[in-house]
C-alpha positions in Angstrom: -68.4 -30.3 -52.0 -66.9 -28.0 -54.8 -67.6 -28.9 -58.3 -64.7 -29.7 -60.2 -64.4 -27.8 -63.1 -61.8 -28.8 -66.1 -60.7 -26.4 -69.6 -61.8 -28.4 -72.8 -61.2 -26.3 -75.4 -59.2 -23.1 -76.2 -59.0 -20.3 -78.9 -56.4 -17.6 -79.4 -55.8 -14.3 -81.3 -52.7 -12.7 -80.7 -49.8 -10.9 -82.3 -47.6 -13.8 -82.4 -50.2 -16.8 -84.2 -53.6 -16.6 -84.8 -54.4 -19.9 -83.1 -53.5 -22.0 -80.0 -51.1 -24.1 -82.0 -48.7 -21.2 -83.6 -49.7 -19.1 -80.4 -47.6 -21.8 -79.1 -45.1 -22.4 -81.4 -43.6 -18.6 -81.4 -43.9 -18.7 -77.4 -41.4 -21.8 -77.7 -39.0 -20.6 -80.6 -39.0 -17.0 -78.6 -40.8 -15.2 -81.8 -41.6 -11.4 -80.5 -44.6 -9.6 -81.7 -43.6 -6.4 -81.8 -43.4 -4.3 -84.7 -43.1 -0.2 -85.8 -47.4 0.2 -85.8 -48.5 -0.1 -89.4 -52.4 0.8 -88.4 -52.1 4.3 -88.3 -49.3 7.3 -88.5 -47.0 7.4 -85.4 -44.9 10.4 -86.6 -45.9 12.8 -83.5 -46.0 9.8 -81.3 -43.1 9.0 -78.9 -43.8 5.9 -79.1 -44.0 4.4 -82.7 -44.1 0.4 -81.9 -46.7 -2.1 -80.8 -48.1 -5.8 -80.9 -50.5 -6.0 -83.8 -52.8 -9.2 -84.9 -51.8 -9.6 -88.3 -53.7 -11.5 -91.3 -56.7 -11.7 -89.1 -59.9 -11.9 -91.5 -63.3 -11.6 -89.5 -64.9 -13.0 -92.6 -63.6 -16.3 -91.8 -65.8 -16.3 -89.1 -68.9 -13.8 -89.5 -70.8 -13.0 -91.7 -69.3 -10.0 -93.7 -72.7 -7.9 -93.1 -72.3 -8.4 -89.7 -68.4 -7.8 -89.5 -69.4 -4.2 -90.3 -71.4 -4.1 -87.6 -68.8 -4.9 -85.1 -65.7 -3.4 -83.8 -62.7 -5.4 -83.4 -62.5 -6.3 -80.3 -65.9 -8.0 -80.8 -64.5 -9.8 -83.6 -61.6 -11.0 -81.6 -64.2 -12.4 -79.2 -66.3 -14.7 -81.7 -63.6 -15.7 -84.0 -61.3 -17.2 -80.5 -64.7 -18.4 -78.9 -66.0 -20.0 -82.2 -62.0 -21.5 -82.1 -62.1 -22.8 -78.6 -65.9 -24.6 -79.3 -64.7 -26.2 -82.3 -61.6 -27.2 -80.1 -63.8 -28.7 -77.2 -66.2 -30.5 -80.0 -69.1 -28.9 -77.8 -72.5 -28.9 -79.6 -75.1 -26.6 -78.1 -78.2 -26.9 -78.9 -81.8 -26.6 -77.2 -81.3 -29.2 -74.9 -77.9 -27.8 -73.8 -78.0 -23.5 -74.4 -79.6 -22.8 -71.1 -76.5 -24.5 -68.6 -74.0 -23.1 -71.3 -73.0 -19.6 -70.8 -70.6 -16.8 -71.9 -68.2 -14.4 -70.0 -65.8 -12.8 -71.9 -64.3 -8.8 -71.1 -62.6 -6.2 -72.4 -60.7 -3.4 -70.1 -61.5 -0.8 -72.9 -64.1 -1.7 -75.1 -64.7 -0.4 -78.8 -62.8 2.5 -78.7 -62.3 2.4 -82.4 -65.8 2.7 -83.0 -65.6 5.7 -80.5 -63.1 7.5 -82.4 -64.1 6.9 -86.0 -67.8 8.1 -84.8 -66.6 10.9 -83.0 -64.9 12.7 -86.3 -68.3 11.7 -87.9 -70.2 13.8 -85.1 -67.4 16.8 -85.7 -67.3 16.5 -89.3 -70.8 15.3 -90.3 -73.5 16.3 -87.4 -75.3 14.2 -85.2 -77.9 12.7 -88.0 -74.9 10.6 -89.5 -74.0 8.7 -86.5 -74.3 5.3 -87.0 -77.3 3.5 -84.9 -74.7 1.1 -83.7 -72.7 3.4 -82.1 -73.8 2.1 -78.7 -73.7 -1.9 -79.0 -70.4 -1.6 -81.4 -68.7 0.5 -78.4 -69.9 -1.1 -74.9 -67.6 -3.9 -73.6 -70.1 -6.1 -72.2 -70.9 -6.6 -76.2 -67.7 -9.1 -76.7 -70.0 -11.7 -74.1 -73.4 -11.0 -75.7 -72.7 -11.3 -79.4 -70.5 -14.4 -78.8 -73.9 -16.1 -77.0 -75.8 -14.8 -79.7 -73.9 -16.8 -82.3 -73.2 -19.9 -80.8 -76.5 -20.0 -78.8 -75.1 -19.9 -75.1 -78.5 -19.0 -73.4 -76.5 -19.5 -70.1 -75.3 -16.8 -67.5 -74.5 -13.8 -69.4 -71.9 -11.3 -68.3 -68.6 -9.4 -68.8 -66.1 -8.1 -66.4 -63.7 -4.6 -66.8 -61.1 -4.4 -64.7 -58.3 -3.1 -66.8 -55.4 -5.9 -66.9 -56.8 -8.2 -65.1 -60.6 -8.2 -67.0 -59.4 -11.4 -68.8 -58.3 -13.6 -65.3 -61.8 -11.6 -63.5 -63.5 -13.2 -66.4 -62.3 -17.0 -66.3 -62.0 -16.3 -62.3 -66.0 -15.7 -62.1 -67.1 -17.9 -64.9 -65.2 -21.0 -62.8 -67.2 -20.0 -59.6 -70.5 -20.0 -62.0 -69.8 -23.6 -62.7 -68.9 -24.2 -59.0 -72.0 -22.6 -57.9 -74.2 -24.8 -59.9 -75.4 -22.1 -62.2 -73.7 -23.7 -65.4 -72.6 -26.5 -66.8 -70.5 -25.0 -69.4 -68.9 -21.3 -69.8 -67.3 -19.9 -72.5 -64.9 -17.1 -70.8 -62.0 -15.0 -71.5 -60.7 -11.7 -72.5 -60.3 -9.2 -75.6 -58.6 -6.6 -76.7 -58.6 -4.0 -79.7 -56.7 -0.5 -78.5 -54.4 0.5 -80.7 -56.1 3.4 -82.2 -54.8 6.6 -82.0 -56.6 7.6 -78.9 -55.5 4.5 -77.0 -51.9 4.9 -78.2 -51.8 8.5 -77.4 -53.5 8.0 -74.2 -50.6 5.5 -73.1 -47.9 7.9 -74.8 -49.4 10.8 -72.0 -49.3 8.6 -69.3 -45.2 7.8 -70.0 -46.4 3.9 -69.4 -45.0 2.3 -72.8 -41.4 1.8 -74.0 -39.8 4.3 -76.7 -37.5 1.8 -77.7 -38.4 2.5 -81.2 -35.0 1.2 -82.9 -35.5 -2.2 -81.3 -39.1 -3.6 -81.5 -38.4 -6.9 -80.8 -36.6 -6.0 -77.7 -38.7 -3.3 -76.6 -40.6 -5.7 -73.8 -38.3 -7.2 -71.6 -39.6 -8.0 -68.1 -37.8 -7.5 -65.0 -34.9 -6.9 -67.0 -33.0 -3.8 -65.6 -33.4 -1.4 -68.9 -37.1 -2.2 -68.9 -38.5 1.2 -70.0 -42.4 0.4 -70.1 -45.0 -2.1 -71.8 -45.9 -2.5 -75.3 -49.3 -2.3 -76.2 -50.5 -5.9 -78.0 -54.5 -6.6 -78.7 -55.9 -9.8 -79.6 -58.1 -12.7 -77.6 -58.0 -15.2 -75.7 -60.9 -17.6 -75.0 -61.0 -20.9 -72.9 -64.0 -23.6 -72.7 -64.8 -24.9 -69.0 -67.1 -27.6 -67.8 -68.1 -29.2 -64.8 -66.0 -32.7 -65.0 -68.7 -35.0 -65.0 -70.2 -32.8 -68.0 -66.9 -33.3 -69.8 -66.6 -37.2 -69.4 -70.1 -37.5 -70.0 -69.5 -36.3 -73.5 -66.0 -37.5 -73.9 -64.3 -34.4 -74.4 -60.8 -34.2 -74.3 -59.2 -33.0 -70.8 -56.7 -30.4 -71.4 -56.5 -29.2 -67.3 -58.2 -28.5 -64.1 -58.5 -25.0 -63.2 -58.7 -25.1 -59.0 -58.4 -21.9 -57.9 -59.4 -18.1 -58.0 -57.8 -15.7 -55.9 -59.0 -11.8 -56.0 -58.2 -8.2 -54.2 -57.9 -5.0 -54.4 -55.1 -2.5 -54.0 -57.3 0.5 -52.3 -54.1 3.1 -53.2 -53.7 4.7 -56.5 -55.2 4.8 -59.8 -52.3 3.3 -61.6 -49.5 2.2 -59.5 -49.8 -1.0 -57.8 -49.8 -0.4 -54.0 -45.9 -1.0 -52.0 -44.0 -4.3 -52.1 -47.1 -5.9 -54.4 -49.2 -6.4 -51.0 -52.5 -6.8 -53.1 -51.4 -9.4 -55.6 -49.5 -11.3 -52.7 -53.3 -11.8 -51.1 -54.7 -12.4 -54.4 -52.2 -15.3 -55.1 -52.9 -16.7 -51.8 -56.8 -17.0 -52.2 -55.9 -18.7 -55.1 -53.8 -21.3 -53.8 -56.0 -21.7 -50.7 -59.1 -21.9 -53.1 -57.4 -24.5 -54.8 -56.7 -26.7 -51.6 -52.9 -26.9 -52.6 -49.8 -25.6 -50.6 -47.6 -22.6 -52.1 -44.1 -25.1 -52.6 -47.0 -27.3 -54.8 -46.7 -24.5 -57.6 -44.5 -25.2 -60.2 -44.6 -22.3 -62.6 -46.1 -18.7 -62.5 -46.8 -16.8 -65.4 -46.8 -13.6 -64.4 -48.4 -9.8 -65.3 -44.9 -9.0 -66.2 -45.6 -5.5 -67.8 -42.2 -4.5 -68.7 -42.2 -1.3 -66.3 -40.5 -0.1 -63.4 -43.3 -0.5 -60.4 -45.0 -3.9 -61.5 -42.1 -6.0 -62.0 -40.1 -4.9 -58.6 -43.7 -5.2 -56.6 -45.1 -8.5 -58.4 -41.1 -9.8 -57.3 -41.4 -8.7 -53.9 -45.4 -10.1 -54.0 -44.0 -13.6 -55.1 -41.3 -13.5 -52.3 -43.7 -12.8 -49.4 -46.8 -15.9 -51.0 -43.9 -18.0 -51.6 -40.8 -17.2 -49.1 -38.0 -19.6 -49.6 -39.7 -21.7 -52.3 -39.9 -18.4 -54.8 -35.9 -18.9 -55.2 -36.8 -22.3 -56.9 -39.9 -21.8 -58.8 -39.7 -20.5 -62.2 -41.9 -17.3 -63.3 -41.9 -16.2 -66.8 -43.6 -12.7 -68.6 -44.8 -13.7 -71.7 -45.6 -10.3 -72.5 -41.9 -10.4 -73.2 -43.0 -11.5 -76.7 -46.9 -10.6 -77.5 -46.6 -7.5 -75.8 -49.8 -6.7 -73.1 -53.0 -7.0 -74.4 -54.6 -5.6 -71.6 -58.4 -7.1 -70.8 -57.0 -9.8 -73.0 -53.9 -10.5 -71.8 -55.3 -12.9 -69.0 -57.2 -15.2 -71.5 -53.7 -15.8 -73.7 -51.9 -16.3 -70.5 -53.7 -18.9 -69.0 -54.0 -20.6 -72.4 -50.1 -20.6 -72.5 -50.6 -22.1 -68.6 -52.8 -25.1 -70.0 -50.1 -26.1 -72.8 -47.0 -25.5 -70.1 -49.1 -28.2 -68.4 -49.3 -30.4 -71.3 -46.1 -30.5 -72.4 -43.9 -30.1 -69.4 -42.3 -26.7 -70.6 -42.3 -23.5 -69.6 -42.4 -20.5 -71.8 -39.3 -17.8 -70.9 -39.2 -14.3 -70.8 -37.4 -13.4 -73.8 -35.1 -10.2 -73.7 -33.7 -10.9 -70.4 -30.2 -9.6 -70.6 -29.4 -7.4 -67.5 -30.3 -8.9 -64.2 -32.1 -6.0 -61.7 -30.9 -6.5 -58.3 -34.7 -5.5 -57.0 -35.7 -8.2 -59.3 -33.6 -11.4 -58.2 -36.3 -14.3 -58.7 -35.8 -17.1 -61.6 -37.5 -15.5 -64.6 -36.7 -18.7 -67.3 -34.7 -16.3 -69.4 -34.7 -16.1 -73.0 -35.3 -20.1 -73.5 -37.9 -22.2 -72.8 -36.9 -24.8 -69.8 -38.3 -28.6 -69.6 -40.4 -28.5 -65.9 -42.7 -30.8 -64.5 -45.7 -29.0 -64.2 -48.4 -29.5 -61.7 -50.1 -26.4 -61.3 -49.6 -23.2 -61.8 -50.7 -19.6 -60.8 -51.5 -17.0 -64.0 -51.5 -13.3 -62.3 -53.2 -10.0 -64.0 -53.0 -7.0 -62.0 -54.8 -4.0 -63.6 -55.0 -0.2 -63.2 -57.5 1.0 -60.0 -55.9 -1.6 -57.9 -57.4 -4.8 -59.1 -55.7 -8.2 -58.8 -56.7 -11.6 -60.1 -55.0 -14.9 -59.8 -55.6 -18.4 -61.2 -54.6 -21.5 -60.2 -54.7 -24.2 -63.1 -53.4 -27.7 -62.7 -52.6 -31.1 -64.1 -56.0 -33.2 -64.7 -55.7 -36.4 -62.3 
């Protein structure tokens, strides 16, 4: 018999609150995070606007010595893991650390750190590289420098999988716990890419909106003047346990997360493959997994990217999981307002799952104002709506074809 494994605590970094609570707060008032980029100089950038984390001070959470020594992303990490263990009032300890582990990705990794030490090289010579160069860069480091300070000395890993790294990552942590391998996991997704590089990366590629005179209404999913994503970065980190771990201890329930559901695409390096047939079968394994029947879904939070392919093929993916039920269930993109924080994206999104569950609303997708006849589904625009909430699917579909899907649900 499967274990049943329940989220007990959660931590968030994101452009719109810099905790779960006003994470929440500006998803229910419809506050967008999108702003002209303040980090660095956009002039010969076509695009010139993005989701930044704002008043975020690693300090409050690491040791300023050893903030230097880490690149953002990795701060992310800690300071929304160290949040979402405080939340779940977990102690570890030696009795505990070996059945508590970490698994928390990034899609790109420290490519500040890459940059900055790359003009060093060019400028400077290969003496003055920094000797963290390495572990400051790798993505796996957002998982092992979270274990190393809070003293997880369980199951150690990190997936990267583009957009969906952050779903891969709570998606394989909840089979660890199934498997037996852990009591606890500490699991999510982080993000730090908006560096010049990044930025000018997505710029080439023609993937992110130019709508430069309207920030706040730059991201508008399945709308029918999307014109491309806006790139966001932050973290988002949830605590799981078995059950009988978490009434053991008497921690506090928040959900049940029953399902994982995973594919790939086989077809091109960016573009999801035709009429969303991979995230259709990774939505399926997750409701099957999760021994529930498609019309038993009440909300879907979808990848929601803003741009022209994912939108139309995640639609026509919903309709052919969900056939006449899709008419009636409501999906929302809340990327509409925090932007897409790529591997990170999936660890906010479920977060914003677990409180949909809690409070009986669902978030909307904000900036919905012309209806796209290939995109015909009920999107919850531009207000949150009151919805009984059972369960509910959270979809990340990333570049090289890779689809996750999680199903959480109401704790019964």
């Amino acid at each position: 018999m499967k274990k049943r494994v329940v989220i007990t605590g959660m931590g968030a970094l994101t452009p719109i609150g810099n905790d779960v609570n006003s994470y929440w707060d500006s998803l229910m008032n419809c506050r967008s995070g999108v702003r002209l980029i303040e980090k660095f100089d956009t002039t010969d950038y076509p695009t010139k606007i993005g989701a930044e984390v704002k008043g975020f001070e690693p300090s409050d959470f690491i040791d300023r010595k050893e903030v230097k020594r880490m690149d953002r992303f990795v701060q992310f990490a800690v300071a929304a893991a160290k949040m979402a263990i405080e939340d779940a009032k977990l102690t570890i300890d030696d009795k505990n650390s070996h059945r508590i582990g970490t698994y928390i990705g990034s899609g790109i990794g420290g490519l500040e750190t890459w940059e900055n030490q790359h003009k060093v090289l060019l400028e400077k010579g290969p003496k003055r590289i920094s000797p963290f160069l390495i572990p400051m860069m790798i993505a796996n480091m957002a998982s092992g420098v979270v274990s190393i300070h809070v003293g997880a000395r369980g199951p150690n890993s990190a997936a990267i999988s583009a957009c969906a790294t952050g779903t891969h990552s709570i998606g394989d942590a909840f089979k660890i716990i199934q498997r037996g391998e852990a009591d606890v996991m500490i699991t999510g997704g982080t993000e730090a890419s908006i560096t010049p590089l990044g930025f000018a990366g997505f710029c080439a590629a023609r993937a992110m909106s130019t709508r430069n005179d309207q920030p706040e209404k730059a991201s508008r999913p399945f709308d029918k003047d999307r014109d491309g994503f806006v790139m966001g970065e932050g973290a988002g980190v949830i605590v799981l346990e078995t059950l009988e771990h978490a009434l053991e201890r008497g921690a506090t329930i928040y959900a049940e997360i029953a399902g994982y559901g995973l594919s790939g695409d086989a077809y091109h390096l960016t573009a999801p493959s035709p009429e969303g047939e991979g995230a259709a079968r990774a939505m399926e394994m997750a409701i099957t997994d999760a021994g529930l029947k498609p019309e038993q879904i009440s909300y879907i939070n979808a990848h929601g990217t803003s741009t022209d392919f994912n939108d139309k093929f995640e639609t026509m993916a919903i309709k052919t999981v969900f056939k006449e039920h899709a008419a009636k269930l409501p999906i929302s993109s809340t990327k509409s307002m925090t932007g897409h924080l790529l591997g990170a994206a999936g660890g906010i999104e479920a977060i914003a799952c677990v409180k949909a569950i809690q409070e009986d609303i669902v978030p909307p997708t904000i900036n919905y104002e012309t209806p796209d006849p290939e995109c015909d589904l009920d999107y919850v625009p531009n207000e949150p709506r009151k919805v009984i909430v059972e369960a509910t699917l959270s979809n990340s579909l990333g570049f090289g074809g890779h689809n996750a899907s999680i199903c959480i649900k109401k704790y019964r």
